[in-house]
DSSP file (Angstrom, degrees, kcal/mol; ACC not computed):
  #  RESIDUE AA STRUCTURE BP1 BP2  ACC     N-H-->O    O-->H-N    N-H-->O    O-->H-N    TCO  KAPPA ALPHA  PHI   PSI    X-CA   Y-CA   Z-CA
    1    1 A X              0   0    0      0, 0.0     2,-0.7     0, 0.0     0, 0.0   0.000 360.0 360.0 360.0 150.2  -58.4   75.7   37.7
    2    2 A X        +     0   0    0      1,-0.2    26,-0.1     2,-0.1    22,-0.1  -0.879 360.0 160.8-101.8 102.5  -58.7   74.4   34.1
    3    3 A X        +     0   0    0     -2,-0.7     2,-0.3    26,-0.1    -1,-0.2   0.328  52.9  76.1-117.8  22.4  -60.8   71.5   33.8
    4    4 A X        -     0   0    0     28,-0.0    20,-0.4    21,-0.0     2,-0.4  -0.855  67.1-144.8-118.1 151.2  -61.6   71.6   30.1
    5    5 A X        -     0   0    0     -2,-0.3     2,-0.6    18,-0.1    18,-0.2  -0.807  11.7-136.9-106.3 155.7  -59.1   70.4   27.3
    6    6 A X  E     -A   22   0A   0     16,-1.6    16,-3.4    -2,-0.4     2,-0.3  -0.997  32.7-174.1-140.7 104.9  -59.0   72.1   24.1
    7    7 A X  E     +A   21   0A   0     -2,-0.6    14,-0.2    14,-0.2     2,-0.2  -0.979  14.6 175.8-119.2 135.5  -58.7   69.6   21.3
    8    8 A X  E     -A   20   0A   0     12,-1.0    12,-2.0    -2,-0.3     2,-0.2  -0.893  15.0-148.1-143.6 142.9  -58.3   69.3   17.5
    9    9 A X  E     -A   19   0A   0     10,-0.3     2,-0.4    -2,-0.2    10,-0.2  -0.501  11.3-176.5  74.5  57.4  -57.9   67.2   15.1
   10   10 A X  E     -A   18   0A   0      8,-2.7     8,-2.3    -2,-0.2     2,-0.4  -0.943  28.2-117.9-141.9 140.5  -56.1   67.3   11.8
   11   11 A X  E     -A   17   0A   0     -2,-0.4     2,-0.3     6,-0.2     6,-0.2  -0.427  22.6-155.2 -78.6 144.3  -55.8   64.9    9.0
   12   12 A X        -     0   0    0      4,-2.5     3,-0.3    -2,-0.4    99,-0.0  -0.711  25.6-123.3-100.8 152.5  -52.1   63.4    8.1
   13   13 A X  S    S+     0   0    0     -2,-0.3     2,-0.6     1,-0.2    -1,-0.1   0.776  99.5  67.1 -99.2   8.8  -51.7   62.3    4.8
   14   14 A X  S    S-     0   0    0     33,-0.0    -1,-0.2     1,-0.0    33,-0.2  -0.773 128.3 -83.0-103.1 107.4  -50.7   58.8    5.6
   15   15 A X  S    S+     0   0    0     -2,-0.6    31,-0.4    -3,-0.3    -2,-0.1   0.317  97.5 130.3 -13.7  33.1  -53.7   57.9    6.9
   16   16 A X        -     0   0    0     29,-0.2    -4,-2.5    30,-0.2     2,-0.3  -0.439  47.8-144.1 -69.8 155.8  -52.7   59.4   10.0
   17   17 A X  E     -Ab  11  48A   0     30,-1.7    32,-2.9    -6,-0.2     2,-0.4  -0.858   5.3-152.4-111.5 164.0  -54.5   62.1   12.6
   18   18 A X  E     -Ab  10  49A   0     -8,-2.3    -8,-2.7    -2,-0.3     2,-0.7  -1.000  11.3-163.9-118.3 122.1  -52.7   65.1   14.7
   19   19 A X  E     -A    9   0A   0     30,-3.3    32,-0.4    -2,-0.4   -10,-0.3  -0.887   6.3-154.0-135.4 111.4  -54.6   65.9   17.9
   20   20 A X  E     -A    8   0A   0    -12,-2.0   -12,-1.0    -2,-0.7     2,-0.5  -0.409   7.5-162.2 -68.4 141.3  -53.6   69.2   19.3
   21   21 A X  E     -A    7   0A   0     30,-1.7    33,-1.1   -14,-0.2     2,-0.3  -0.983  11.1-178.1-131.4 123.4  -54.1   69.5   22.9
   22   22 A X  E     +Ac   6  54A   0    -16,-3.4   -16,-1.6    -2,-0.5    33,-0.3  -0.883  50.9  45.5-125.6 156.1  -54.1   73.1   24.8
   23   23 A X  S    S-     0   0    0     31,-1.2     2,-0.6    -2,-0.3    34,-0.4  -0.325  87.3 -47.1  99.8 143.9  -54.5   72.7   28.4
   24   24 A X        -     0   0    0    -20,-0.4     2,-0.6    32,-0.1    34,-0.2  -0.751  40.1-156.6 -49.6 108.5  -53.9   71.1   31.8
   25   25 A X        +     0   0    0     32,-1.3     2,-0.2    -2,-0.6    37,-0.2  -0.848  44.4 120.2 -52.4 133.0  -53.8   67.5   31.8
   26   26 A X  S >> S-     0   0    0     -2,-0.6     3,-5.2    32,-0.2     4,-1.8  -0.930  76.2 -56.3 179.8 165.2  -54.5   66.6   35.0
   27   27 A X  T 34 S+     0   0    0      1,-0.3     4,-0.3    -2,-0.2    -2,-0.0   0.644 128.8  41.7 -15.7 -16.7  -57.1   64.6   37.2
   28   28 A X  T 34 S+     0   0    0      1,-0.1    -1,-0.3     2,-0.1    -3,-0.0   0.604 121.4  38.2-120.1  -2.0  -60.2   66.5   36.1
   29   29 A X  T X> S+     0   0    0     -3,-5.2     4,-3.5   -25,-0.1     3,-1.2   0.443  96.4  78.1-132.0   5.7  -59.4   66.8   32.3
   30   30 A X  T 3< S+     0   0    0     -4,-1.8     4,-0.2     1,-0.2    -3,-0.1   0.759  75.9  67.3 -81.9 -16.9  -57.9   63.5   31.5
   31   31 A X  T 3> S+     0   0    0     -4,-0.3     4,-1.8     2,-0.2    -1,-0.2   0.270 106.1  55.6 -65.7  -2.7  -60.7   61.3   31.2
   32   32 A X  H <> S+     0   0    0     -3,-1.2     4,-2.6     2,-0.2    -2,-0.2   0.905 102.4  46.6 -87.7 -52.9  -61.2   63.7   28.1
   33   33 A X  H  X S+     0   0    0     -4,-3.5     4,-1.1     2,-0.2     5,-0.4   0.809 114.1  53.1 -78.3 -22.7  -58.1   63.3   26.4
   34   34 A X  H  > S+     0   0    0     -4,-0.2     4,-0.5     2,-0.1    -2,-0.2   0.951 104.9  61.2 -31.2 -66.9  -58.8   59.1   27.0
   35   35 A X  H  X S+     0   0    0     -4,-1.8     4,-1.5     1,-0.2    -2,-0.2   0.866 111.3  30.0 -31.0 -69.5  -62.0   59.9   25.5
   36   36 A X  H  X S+     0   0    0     -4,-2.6     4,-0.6     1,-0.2    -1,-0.2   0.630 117.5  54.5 -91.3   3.9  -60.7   61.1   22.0
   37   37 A X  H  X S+     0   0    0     -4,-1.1     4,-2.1     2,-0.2    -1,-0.2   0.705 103.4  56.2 -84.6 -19.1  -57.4   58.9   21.8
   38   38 A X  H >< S+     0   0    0     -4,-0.5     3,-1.0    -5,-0.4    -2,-0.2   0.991 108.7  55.0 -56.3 -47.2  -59.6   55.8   22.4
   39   39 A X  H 3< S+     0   0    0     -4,-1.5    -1,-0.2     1,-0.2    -2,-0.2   0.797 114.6  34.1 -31.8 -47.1  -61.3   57.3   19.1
   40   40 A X  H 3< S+     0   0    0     -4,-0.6     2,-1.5     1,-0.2    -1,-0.2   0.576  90.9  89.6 -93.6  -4.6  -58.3   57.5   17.1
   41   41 A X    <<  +     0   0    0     -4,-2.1     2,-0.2    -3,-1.0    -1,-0.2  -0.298  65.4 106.3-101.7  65.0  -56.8   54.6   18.2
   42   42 A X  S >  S-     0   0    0     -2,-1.5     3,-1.5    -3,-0.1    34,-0.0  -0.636  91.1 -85.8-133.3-179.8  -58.6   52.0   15.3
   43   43 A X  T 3  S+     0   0    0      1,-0.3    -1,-0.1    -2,-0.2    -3,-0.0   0.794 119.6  77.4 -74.7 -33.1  -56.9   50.3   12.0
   44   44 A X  T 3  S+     0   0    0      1,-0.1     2,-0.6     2,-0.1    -1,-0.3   0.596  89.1  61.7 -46.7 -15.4  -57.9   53.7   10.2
   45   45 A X    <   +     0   0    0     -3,-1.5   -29,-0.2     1,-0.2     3,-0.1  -0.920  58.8 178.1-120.7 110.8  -55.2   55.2   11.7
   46   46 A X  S    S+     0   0    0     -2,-0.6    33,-3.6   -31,-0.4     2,-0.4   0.855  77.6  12.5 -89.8 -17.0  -52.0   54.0   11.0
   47   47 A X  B     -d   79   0B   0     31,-0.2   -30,-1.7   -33,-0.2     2,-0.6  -0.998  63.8-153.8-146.8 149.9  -50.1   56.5   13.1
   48   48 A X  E     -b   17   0A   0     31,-1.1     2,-0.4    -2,-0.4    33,-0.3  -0.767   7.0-168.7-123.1  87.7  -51.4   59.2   16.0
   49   49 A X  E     -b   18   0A   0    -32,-2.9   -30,-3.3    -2,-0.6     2,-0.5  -0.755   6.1-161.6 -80.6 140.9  -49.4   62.2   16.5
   50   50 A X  E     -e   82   0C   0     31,-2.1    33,-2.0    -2,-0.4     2,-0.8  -0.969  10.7-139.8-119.8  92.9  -50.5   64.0   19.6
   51   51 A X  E     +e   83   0C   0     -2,-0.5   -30,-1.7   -32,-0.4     3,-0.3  -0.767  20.1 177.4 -53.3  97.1  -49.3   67.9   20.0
   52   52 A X    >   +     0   0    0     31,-2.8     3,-2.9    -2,-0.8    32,-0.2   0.495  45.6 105.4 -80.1 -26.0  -48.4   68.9   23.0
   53   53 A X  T 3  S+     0   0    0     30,-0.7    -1,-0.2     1,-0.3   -31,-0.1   0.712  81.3  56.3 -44.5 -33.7  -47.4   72.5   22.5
   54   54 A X  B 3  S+c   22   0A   0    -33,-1.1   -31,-1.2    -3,-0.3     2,-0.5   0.429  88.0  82.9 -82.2 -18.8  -50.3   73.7   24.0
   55   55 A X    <   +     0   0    0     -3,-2.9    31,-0.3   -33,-0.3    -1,-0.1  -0.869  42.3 174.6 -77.3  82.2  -50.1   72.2   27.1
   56   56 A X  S    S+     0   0    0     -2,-0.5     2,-0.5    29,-0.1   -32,-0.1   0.717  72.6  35.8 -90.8  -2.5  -47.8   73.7   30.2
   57   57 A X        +     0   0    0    -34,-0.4   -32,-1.3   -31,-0.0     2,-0.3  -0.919  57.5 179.8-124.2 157.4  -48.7   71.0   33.5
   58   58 A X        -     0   0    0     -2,-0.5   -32,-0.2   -34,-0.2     2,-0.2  -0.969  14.8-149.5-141.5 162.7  -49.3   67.8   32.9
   59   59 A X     >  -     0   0    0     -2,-0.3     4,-1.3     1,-0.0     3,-0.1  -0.574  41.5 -95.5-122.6-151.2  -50.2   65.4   36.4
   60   60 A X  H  > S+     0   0    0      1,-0.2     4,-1.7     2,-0.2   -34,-0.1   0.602 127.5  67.1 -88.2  -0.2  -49.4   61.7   36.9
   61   61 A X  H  > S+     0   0    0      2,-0.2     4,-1.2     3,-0.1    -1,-0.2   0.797 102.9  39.3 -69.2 -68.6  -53.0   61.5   35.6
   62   62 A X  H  > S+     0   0    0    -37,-0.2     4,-2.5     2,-0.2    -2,-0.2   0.778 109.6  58.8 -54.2 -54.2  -52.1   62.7   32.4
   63   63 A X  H  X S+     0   0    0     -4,-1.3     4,-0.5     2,-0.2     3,-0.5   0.915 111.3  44.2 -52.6 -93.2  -48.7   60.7   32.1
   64   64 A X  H >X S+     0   0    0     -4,-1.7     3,-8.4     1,-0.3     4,-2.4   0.646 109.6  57.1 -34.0 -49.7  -50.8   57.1   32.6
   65   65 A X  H 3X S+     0   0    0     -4,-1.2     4,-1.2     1,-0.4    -1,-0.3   0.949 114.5  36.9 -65.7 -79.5  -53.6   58.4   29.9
   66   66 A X  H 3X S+     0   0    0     -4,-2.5     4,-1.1    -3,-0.5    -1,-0.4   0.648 117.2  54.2 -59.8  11.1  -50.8   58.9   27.0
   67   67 A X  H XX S+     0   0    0     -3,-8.4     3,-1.0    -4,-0.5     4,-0.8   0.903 111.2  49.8 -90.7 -54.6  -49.0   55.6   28.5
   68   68 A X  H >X S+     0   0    0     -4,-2.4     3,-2.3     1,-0.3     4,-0.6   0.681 107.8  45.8  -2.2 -88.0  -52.4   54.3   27.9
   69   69 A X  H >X S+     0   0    0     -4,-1.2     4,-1.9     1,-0.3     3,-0.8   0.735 110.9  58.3 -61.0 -46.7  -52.8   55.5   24.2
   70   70 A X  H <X S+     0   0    0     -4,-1.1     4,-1.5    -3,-1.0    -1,-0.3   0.692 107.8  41.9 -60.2 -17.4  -49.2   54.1   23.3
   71   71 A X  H <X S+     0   0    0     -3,-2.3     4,-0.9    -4,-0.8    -2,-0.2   0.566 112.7  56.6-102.4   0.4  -50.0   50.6   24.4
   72   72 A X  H <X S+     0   0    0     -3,-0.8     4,-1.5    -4,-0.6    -2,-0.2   0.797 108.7  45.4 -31.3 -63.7  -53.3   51.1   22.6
   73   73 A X  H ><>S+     0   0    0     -4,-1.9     5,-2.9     1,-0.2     3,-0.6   0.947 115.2  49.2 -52.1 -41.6  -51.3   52.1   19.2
   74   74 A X  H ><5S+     0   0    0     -4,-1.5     3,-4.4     1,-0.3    -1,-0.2   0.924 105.2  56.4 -67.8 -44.2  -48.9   49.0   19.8
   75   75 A X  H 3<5S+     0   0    0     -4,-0.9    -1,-0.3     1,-0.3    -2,-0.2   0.754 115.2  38.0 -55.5 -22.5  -51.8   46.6   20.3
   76   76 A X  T <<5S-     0   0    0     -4,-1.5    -1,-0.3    -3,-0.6    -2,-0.2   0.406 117.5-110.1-112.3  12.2  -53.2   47.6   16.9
   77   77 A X  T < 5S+     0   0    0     -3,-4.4     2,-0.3     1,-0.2    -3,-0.2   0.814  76.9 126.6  65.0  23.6  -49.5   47.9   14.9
   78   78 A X      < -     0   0    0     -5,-2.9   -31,-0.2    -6,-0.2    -1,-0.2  -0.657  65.1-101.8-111.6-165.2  -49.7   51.6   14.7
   79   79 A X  B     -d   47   0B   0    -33,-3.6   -31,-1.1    -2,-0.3     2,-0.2  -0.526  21.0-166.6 -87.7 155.7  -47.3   54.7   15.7
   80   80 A X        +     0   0    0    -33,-0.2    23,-0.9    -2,-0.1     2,-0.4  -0.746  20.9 173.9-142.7  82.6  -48.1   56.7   18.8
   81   81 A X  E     - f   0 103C   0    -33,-0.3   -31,-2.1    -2,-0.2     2,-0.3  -0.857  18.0-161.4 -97.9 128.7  -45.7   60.2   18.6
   82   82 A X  E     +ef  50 104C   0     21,-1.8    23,-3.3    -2,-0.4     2,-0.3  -0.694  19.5 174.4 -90.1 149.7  -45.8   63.2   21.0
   83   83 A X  E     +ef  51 105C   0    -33,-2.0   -31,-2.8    -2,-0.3   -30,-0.7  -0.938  48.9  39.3-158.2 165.6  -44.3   66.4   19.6
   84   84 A X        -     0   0    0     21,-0.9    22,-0.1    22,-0.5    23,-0.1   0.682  67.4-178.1  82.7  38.7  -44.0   70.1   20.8
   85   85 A X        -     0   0    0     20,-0.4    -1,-0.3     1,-0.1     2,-0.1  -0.437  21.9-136.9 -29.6 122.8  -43.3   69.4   24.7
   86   86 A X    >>  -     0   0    0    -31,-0.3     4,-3.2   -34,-0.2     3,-0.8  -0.282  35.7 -93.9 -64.8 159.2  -43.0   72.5   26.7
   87   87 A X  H 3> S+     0   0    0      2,-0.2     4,-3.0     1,-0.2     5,-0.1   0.951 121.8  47.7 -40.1 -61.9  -40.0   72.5   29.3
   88   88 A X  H 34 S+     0   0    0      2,-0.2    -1,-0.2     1,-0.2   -30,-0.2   0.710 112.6  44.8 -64.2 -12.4  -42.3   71.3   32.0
   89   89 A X  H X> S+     0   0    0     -3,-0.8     4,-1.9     2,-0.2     3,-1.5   0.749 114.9  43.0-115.2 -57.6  -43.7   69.1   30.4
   90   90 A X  H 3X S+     0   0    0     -4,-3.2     4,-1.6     1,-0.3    -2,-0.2   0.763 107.1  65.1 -54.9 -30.0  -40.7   67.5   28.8
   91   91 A X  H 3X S+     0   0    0     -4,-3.0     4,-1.2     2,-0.2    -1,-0.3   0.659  99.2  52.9 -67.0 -32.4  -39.1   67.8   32.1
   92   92 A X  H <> S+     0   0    0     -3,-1.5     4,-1.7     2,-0.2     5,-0.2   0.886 108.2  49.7 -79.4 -43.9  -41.8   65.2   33.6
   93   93 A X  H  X>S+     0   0    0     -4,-1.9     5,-2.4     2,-0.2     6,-0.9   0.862 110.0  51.4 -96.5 -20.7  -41.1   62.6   31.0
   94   94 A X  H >X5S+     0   0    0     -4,-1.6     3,-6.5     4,-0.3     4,-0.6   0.907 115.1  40.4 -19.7-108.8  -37.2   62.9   31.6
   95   95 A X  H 3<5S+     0   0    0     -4,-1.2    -2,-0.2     1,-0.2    -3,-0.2   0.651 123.1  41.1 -31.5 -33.3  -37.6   62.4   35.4
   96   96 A X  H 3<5S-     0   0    0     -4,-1.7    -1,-0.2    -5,-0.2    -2,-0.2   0.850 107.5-141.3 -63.5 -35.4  -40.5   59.5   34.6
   97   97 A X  H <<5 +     0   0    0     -3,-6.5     4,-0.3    -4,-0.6    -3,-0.3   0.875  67.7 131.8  25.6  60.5  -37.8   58.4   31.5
   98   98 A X     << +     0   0    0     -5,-2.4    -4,-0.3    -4,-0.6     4,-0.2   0.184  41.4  81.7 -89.8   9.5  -40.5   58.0   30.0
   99   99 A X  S    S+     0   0    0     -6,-0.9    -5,-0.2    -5,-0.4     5,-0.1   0.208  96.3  53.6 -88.4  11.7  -38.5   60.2   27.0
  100  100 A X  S    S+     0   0    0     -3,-0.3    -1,-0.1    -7,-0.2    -2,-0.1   0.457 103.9  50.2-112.2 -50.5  -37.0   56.8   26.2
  101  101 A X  S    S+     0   0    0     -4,-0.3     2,-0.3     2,-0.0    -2,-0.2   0.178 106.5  60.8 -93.6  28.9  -40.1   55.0   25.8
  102  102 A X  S    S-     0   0    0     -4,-0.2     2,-0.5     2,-0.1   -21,-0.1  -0.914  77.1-120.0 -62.9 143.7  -41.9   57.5   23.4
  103  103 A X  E     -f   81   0C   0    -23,-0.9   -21,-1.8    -2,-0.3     2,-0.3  -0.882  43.3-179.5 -81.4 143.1  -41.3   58.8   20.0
  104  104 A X  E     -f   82   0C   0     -2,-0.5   -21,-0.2   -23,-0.2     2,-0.1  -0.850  20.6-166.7-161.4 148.0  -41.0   61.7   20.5
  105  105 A X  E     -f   83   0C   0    -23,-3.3   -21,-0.9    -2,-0.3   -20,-0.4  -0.395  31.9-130.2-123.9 160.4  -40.4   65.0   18.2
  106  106 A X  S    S-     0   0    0    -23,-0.2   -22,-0.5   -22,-0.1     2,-0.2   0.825  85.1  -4.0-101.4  -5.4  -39.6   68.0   18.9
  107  107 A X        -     0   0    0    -25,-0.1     3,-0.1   -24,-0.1   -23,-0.1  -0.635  66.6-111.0-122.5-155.4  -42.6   69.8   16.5
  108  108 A X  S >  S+     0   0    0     -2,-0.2     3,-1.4     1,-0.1   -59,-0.0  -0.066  73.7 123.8-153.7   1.4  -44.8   68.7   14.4
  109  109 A X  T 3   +     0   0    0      1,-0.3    -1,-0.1     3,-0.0     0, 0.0   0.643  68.8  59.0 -38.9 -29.5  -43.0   70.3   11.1
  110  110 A X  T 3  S+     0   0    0     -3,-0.1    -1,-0.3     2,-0.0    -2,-0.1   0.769  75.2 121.9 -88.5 -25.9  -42.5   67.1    9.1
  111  111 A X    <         0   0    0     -3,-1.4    -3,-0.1     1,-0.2   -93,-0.0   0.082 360.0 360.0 -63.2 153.5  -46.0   66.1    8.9
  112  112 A X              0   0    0    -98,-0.0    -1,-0.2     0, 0.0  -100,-0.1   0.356 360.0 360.0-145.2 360.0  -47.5   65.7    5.7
């Protein structure tokens, strides 16, 4: 079982970050990825894209933690975007519809 997250980190150039995530989300690794959105989620950042590609399970664990980090963004007037969803993973936030209440892209190409 995977209980570490593999995160990084990349600057946008309006004063945005991208934090790539490879890994499970789940119970045992989610407090992690909590951990560094609470980090990014201050007036320095006007928007926080979040990668996903790296990721094939997510649990309901996971789900709450990025519902979490979007009502973070809102509270502080910035952007909260997922991009690069795997099937399974996009497939949770379909059933959830929660693919209605994110932006969310399908890579991460445009950034600049």
């Amino acid at each position: 079982m995977n209980v570490t997250l593999e995160m990084t980190e990349t600057a946008l150039g309006n004063a945005g970050v991208r934090l790539s995530v490879s890994g499970d989300i789940n119970i045992h690794t989610a407090m992690q990825l909590r951990k560094q959105l609470k980090t990014l989620l201050d007036p320095k950042h006007e928007e926080v894209r979040v990668d996903l590609s790296g990721v094939d399970f997510m649990d309901s664990a996971g789900i709450a933690t990025l519902v979490e980090g979007l009502q973070w963004s809102q509270d502080s007037g910035g952007r909260f975007t997922l991009s690069g969803l795997t099937d399974n993973v996009r497939d949770i936030f379909t059933l959830a519809k929660l693919d209605t209440v994110f932006d969310i892209r399908e890579d991460h190409a445009s950034d600049a």
